[in-house]
C-alpha positions as CSV (number, residue, x, y, z in Angstrom):
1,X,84.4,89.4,103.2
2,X,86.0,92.4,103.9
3,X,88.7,92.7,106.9
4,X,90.0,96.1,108.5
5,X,93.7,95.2,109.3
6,X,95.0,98.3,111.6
7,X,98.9,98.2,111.8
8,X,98.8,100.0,115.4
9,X,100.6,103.4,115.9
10,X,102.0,104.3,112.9
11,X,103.1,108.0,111.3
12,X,103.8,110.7,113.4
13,X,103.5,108.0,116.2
14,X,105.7,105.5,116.8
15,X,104.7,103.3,119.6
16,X,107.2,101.5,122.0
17,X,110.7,101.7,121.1
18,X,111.7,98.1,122.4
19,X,115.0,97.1,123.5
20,X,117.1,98.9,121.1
21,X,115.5,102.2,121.9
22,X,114.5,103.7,118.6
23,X,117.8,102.4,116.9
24,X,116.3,99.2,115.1
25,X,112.8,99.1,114.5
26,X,110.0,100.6,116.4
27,X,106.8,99.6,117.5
28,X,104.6,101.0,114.4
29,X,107.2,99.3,112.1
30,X,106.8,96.2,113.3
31,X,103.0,96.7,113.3
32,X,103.2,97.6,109.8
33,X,105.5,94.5,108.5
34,X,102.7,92.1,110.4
35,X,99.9,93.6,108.8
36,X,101.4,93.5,105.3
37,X,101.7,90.1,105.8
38,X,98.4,89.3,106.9
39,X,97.0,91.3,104.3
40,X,98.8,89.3,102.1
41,X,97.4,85.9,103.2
42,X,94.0,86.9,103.9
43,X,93.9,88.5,100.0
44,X,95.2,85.2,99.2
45,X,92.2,83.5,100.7
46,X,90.0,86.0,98.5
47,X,89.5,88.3,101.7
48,X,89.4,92.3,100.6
49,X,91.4,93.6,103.2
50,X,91.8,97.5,104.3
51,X,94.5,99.0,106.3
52,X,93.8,101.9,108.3
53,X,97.7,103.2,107.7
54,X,99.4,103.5,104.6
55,X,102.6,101.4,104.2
56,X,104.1,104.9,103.6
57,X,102.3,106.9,105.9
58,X,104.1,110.2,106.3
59,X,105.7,110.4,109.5
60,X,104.9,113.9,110.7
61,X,100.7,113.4,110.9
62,X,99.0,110.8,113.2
63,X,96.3,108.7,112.5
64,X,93.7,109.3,114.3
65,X,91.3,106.5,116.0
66,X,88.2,107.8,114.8
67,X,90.0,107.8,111.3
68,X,90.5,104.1,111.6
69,X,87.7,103.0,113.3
70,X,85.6,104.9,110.4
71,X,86.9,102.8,107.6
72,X,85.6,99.7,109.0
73,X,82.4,101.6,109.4
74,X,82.5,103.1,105.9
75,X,83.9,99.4,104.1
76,X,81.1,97.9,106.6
77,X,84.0,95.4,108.0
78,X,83.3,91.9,108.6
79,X,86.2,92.3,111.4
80,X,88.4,94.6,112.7
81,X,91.9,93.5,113.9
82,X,94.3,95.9,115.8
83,X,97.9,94.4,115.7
84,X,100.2,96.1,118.3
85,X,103.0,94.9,120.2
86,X,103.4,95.1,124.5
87,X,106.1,96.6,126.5
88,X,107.0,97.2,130.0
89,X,109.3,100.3,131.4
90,X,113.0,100.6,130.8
91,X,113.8,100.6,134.5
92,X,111.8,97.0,134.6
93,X,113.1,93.4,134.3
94,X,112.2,93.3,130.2
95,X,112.9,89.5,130.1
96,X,109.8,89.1,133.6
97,X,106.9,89.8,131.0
98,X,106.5,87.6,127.5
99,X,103.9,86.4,125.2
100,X,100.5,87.0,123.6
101,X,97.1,88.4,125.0
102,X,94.3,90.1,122.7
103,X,91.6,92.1,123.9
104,X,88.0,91.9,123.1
105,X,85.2,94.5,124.2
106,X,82.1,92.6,122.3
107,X,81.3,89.0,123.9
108,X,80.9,88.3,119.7
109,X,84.5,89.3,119.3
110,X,85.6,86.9,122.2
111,X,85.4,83.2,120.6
112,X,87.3,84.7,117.5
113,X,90.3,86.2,120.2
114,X,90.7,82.9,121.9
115,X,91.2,80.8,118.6
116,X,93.4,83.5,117.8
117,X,95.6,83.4,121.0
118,X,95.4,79.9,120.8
119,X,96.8,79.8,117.1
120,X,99.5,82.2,117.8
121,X,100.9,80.7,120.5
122,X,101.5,77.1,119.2
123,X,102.8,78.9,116.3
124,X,105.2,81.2,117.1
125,X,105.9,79.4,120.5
126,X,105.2,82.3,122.6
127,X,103.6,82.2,126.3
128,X,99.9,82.1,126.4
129,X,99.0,85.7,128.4
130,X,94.9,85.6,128.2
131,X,92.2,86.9,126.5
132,X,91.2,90.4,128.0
133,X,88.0,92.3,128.4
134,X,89.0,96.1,127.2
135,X,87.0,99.3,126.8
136,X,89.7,100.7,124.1
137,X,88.1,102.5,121.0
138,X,89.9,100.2,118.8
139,X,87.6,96.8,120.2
140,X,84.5,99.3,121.1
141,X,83.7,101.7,117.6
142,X,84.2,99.4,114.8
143,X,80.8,97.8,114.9
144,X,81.4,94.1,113.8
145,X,84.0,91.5,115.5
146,X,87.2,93.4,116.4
147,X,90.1,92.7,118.8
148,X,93.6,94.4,119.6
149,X,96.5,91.8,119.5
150,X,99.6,92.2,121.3
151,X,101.4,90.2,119.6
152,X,104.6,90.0,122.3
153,X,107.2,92.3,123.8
154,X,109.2,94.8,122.3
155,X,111.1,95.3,125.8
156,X,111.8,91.4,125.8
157,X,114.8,91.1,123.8
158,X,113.8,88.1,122.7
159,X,111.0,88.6,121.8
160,X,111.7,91.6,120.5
161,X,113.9,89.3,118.2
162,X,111.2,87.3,117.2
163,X,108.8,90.0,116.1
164,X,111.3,91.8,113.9
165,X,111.8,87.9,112.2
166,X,110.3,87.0,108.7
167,X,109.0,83.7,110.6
168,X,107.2,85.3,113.4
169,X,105.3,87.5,110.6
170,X,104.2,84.6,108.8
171,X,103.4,82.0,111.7
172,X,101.1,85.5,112.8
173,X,99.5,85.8,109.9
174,X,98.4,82.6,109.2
175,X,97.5,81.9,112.8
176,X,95.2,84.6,112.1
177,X,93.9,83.6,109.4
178,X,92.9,79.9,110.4
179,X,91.4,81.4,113.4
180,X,89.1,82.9,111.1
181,X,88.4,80.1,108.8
182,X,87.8,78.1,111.4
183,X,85.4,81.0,113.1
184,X,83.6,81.4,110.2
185,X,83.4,77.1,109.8
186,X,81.3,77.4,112.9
């Protein structure tokens, strides 16, 4: 089985800043410590896993979405998982918004995003948002079962806490990858 992992954003673009403004960790390196992770347990259940950005991705190119969505193409992915985290303006209320929602563009990709909200959220503790219908490239190209996560917020400071935490990275990744299991049980 082979699994596309994209760690969302990432070199020359960083994402949301979240509540310490670019002074802790950004967006695309909290993307990146969640996909290492999950690579790390889905290898560990005998998955190959790809990620569309390199760990040490030099900062001053971006990767592209047709680059990413290619190697899923090219590795002919089994699935195709986009891990990102939400925000809301600076001028808004950053503790009003909170929790998980995934998109999904295929109705194939939609059973696999609600076991994965659902596993997420007991895990990590974090509010339930919904399971989306989106048209992004990311849950459109990758031809097999492929969803974006948003994981939480980076403009919630608490959550923003959470997501930079050891423990949320693990209780992701092996929400994830139960999800699957059990998917792929069905």
């Amino acid at each position: 089985m082979t699994i596309v992992v994209d760690p969302g954003h990432g070199g020359l673009d960083g994402g949301a800043t979240g509540v310490l403004y670019g002074i802790g960790p950004v967006e695309k390196d909290i993307n990146m410590a969640h996909a290492l992770v999950l690579k790390n347990r889905l290898e560990s259940l005998g998955a190959k896993v790809i990620l569309t950005v390199s760990p040490d991705q030099d900062n001053s190119t971006k990767v592209e979405m047709n680059d990413r969505v290619q190697m899923a193409r090219d590795n002919e992915a089994d699935f195709f998982i986009s891990l990102h985290c939400n925000s809301i303006a600076a001028t808004s209320n950053g503790l009003e918004p909170s929790g998980t929602e995934i998109y999904y563009y295929e109705n194939n990709s939609k059973l696999l995003a609600d076991s994965i909200l659902e596993k997420i959220t007991s895990a990590t503790g974090r509010d339930k948002r919904s399971v989306i219908y989106g048209n992004f490239y990311v849950t459109r190209d990758p031809v097999c079962p492929s969803m974006l996560v948003e994981m939480g917020f980076v403009s919630n400071p608490v959550e923003y806490d959470e997501l930079c935490s050891p423990d949320s990275m693990y209780q992701t990744a092996n929400a994830i990858a139960d999800a699957l299991i059990e998917y792929l049980a069905d």
